[in-house]
N, C-alpha and C positions, 0 to 999 in steps of 0.2 A: 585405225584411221590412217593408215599408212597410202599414203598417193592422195589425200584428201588435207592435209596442212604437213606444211615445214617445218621441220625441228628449229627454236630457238633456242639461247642464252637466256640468262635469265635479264641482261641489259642490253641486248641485241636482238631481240625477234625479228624474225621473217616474217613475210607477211601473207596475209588471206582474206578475199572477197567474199561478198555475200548478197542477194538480189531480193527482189519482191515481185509476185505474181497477178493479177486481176482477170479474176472472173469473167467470163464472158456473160452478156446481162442475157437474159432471158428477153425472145419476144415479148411482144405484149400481146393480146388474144386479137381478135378481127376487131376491128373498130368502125366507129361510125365515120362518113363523111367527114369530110373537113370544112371547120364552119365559111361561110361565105365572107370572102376578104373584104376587112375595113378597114380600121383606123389600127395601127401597130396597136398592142398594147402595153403599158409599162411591163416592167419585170424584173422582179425581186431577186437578187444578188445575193448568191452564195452569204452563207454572216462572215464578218471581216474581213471579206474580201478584199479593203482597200486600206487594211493596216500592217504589210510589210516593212522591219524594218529596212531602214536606207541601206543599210551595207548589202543586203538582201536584192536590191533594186540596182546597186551598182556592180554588183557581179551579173545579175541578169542582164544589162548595158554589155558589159565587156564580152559574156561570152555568145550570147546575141544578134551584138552589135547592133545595139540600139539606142537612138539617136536622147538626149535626155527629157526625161519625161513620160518615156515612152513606155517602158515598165509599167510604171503603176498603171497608164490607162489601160496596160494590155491585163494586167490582173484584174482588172474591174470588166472588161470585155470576156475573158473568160470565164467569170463566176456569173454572170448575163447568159452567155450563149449556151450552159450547160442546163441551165434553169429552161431556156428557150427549146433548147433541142429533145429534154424528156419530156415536153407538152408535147411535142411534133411525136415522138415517138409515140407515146402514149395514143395520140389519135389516129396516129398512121396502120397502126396494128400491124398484120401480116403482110405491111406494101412497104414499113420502113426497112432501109438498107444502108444504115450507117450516119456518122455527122460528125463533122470536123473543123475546126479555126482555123483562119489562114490571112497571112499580111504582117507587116511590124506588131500591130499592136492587136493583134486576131479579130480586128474588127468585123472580118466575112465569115459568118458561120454558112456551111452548106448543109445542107440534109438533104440524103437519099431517099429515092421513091420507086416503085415500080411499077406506076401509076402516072401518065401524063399529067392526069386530070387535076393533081393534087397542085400541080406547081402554083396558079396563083397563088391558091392558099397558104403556100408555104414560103412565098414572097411577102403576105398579108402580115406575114408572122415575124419580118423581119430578114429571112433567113432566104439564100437563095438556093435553088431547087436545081437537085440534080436527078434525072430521069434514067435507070438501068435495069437491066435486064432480071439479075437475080435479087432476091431479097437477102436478108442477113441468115435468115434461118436454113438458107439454102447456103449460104455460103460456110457457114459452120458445119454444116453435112458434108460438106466436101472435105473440109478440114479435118470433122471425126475418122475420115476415112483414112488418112494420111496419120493421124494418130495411132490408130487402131494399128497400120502396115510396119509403125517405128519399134513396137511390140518383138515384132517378128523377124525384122529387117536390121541391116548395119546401119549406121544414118548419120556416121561421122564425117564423107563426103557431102551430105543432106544436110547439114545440123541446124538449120534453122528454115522454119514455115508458119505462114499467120496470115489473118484473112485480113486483108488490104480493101479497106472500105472505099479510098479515095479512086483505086482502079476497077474496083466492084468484081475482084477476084481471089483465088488464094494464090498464094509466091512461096515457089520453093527457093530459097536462095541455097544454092551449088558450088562447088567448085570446079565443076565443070557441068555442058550442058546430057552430056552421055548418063553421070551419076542421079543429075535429075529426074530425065526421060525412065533410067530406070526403078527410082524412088515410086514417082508415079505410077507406072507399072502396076506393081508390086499392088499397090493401093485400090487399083479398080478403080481409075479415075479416070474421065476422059481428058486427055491433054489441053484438048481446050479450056476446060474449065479450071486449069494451073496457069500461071504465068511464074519464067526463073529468071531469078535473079544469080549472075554469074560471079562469086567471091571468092579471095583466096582465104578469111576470114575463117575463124573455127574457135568460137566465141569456148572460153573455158572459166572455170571459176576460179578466183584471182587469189588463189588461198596464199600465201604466204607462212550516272546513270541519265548522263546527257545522249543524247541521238547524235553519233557523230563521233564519239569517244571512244577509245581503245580498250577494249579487254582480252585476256590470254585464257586459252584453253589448254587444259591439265599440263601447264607448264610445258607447251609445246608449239603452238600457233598463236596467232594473232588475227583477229578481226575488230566489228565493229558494232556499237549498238546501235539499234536501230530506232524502237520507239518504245517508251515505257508504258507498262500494263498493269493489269492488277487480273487478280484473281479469288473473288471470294478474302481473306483477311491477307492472301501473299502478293506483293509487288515483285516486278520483276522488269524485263524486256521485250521486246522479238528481236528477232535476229535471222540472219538464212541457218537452212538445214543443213548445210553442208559444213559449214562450221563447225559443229557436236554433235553425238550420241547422245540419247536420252540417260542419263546418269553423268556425263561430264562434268569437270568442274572448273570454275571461271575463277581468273581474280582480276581486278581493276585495272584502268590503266596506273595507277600508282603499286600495283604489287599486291597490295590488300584482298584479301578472302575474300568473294563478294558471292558466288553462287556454285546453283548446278541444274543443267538443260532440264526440263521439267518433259519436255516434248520434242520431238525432230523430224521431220521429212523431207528426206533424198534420196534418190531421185523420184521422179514422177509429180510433186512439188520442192517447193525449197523456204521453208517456213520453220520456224523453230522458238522456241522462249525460253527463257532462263528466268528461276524463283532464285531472290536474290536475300541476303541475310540480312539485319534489324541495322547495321551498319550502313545498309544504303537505300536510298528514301527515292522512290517513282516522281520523277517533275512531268508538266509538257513541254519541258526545252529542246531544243535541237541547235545545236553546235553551227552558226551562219559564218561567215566573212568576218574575217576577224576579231575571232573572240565573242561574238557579239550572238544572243540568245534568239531566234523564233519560238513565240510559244504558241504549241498545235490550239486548232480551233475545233477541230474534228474529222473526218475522214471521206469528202465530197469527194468522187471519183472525175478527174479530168479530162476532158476531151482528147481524141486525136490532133495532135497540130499545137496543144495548147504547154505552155512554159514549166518547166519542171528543173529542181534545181536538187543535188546529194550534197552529202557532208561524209567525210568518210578520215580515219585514224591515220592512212596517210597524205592523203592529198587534198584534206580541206574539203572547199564549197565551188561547186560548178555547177554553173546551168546549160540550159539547152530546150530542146523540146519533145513530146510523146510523139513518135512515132506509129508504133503500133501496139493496139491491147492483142489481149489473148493468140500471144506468141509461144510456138513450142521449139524450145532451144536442146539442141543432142550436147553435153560435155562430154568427156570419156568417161569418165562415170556411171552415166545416164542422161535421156533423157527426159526435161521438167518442162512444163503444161502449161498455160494459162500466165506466161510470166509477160510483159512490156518490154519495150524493145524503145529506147531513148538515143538521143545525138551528144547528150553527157559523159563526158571520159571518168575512168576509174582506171585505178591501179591495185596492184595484191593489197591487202592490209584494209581497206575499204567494204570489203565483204561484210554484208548483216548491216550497213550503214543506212543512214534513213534517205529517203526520195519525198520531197515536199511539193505542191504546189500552191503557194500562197503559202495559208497559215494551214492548210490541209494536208493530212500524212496521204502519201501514195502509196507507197512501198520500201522492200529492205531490198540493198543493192544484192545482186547473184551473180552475175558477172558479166563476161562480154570482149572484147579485143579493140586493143589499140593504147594509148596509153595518154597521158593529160599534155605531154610535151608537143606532140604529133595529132591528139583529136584521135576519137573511137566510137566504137558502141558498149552500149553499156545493157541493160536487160535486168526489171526488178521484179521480184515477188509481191504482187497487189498487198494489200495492207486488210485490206478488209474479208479475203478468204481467210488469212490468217488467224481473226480474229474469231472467224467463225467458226473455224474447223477450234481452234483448241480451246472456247467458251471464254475468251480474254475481253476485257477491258480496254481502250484506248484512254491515258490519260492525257486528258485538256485541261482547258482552263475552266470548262462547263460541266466533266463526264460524271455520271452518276457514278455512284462506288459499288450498287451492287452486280453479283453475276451474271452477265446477260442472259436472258430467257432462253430454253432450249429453240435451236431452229430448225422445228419444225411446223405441221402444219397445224397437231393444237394448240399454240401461243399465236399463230401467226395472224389469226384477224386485229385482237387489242395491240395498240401501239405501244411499245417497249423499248423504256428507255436503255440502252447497251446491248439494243437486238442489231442485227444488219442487213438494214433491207437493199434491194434491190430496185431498181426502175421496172417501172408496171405493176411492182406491190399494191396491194389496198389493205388498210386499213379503218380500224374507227376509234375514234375520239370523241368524249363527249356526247356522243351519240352521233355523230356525221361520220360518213365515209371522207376516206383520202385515198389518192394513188402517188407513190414515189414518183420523185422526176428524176431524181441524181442518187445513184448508188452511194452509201452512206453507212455507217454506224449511229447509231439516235443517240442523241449527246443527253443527258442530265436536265438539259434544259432547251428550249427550242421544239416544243408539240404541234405537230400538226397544222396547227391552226394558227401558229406564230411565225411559221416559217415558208413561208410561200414560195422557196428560193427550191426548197424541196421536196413541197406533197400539194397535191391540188386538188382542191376540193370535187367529190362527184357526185 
């Protein structure tokens, strides 16, 4: 693991970052017309979406800067507008091209179309309507294509590119615009269809059974857990990849024995878990503002633009807001896929640390540049690929305990509690169809037909 964590003391660790990635959702197939505009309709709210603890509320204030009060409405406006925007999607089909929150308290959700026609409707809906040229499915094409060239190509002058839903383009950000032009290149891209961003930035992982808390690897490094799991009768965590090898072994932040990486992947992702021994017990807490516990609710995936807050073993709890999903960031290492790109500072030691929005996990922190004195970027591994790729468990306050169902496509019609679906999913319950509206993990409790915040009936 040498170049990958700093040698510690046994009272002295250096420190080590760790990140979370998100999926990019899948379109949804062609869809019908958009119904003819009436009266708004109500719209069912992420679940607890408006039980933030206070300490929770006053760091999203400070780092923010948002006036009091303003928090909570803005977590209640974006557990609304995520519920609102996977109906638009869902009936947008092959014309949706993205949706975002924006303002103090995100009260403007926008969604993309490619489609004039569709804008009443999508003002009907609440939501106001933005008219562009490519779709999302086209815009990820372009982005596979720039993936596919990082393969082949150096892409440390490159080291970061994501489809920019709000510009309705992909962004190479550079360090200069020469390394861009020839990134692209390389890619088979028409330059038109890139837009760069110019930085001296060169985002790196910050390497040095609460979410938030310090543990050491094979008496060498230091990171951070991220969110606690289960797996069939073993508890355990996630954490970034970059952290451990599969066979590593952890011990707590007090010194104590605690595990060993069960799974690992880096580069290409940055996802990893550690099965941990009888001595330490899976909660859904996450480590907030001082001292003070959030417990997860489940794993609703958040908008562009909407409030995101880490915990991390050296620098505590900061907020800020998502940026961009399915971001691909170069370290020296490697290149990792699919990870989020936030306005959140982290430092070394914070790696593997958890990303929350409300009481819902995001992701484990991977890294990024800048620092919490001075303000940075930061870039997490989604929570819910994680979960998928290695059959884990998210533990809440609701999570079913057993294994989630295989994903694939023959479990994928009956609804399954600890499966992870995606938006444009369908399902059936009870005999009725659903389709997902908000990327998710299925909690223990909360079916279909209870949760309107995220499956709609068809």
């Amino acid at each position: 693991m040498v170049g990958r964590h700093a040698a510690r003391s046994r009272r002295a660790a250096l420190t080590a970052l760790g990140a979370l990635v998100l999926t990019a959702l899948p379109s949804a197939a062609s869809a019908a017309p958009l119904p003819v505009p009436g009266p708004r309709p109500a719209v069912a709210r992420t679940p607890d979406a408006a039980t933030a603890p206070a300490r929770m509320l006053s760091a999203m204030e400070r780092d923010l800067r948002l006036a009091p009060g303003q928090a909570a409405a803005r977590l209640v406006n974006e557990a609304e507008a995520g519920t609102r925007a996977g109906m638009l999607r869902n009936t947008l089909g092959d014309r949706f091209a993205g949706a975002w929150v924006s303002g103090a308290t995100s009260a403007e959700l926008t969604v993309a179309t490619t489609d004039a026609a569709d804008t009443a409707a999508i003002e009907a809906q609440g939501a106001k309507a933005a008219v562009v040229g490519r779709n999302l499915a086209e815009l990820r094409a372009v982005k596979e294509k720039l993936d596919a060239a990082a393969v082949r190509t150096r892409t440390r002058q490159t080291p970061v590119w994501y489809v920019d839903v709000k510009t309705n383009r992909v962004t190479v950000q550079a360090t200069g615009a020469s390394a861009a032009a020839a990134f692209v290149e390389a890619a088979g891209v028409p330059a038109a269809d890139v837009g760069v961003r110019v930085s001296p930035d060169q985002p790196r992982v910050l390497e040095d059974l609460v979410g938030g808390d310090a543990y050491y690897i094979d008496d060498q490094a230091r990171c951070s857990i991220g969110f606690s799991v289960t797996k069939d009768d073993q508890e355990g965590f996630a954490t970034a990849g970059h952290c451990g090898d599969p066979g590593a072994t952890t011990t707590g932040y007090n010194e104590a024995d605690q595990g060993t990486f069960q799974a690992s992947t880096f580069p290409g992702k940055d996802m990893a878990w550690v099965g941990v021994n009888s001595d330490w017990t899976a909660t859904p807490d996450v480590k907030a503002e001082g001292g003070e516990k959030i417990q997860l609710a489940g794993s609703v995936e958040a908008l562009v633009g909407a409030s995101v807050c880490r915990s991390g073993s050296t620098t505590g709890w900061h907020c800020g807001t998502i940026q961009q999903h399915d971001t691909s960031v170069t370290y020296p290492e490697g290149t990792v896929d699919g990870l989020t790109e936030t306005t959140v500072c982290a430092e070394p030691g914070d790696s593997g640390g958890p990303f929350v929005s409300g009481v819902q996990a995001q992701g484990t922190t991977s890294g990024g540049s800048g620092d919490c004195t001075n303000g940075g970027t930061t870039f997490y591994q989604p929570v819910n690929p994680l979960l998928s790729d290695f059959g884990l468990t998210l533990k809440t306050t609701s999570a079913a305990t057993q294994t989630p169902a295989p994903q694939d496509n023959a479990a994928a019609d009956a609804w399954t509690a600890g499966r992870v679906y995606e938006v444009g999913t369908t399902v059936s319950y009870d005999g009725v169809r659903y389709r997902c509206l908000q990327s998710h993990q299925a909690q223990g409790v909360g079916s279909p037909a209870s949760v309107p915040a995220l499956w709609q009936r068809v």
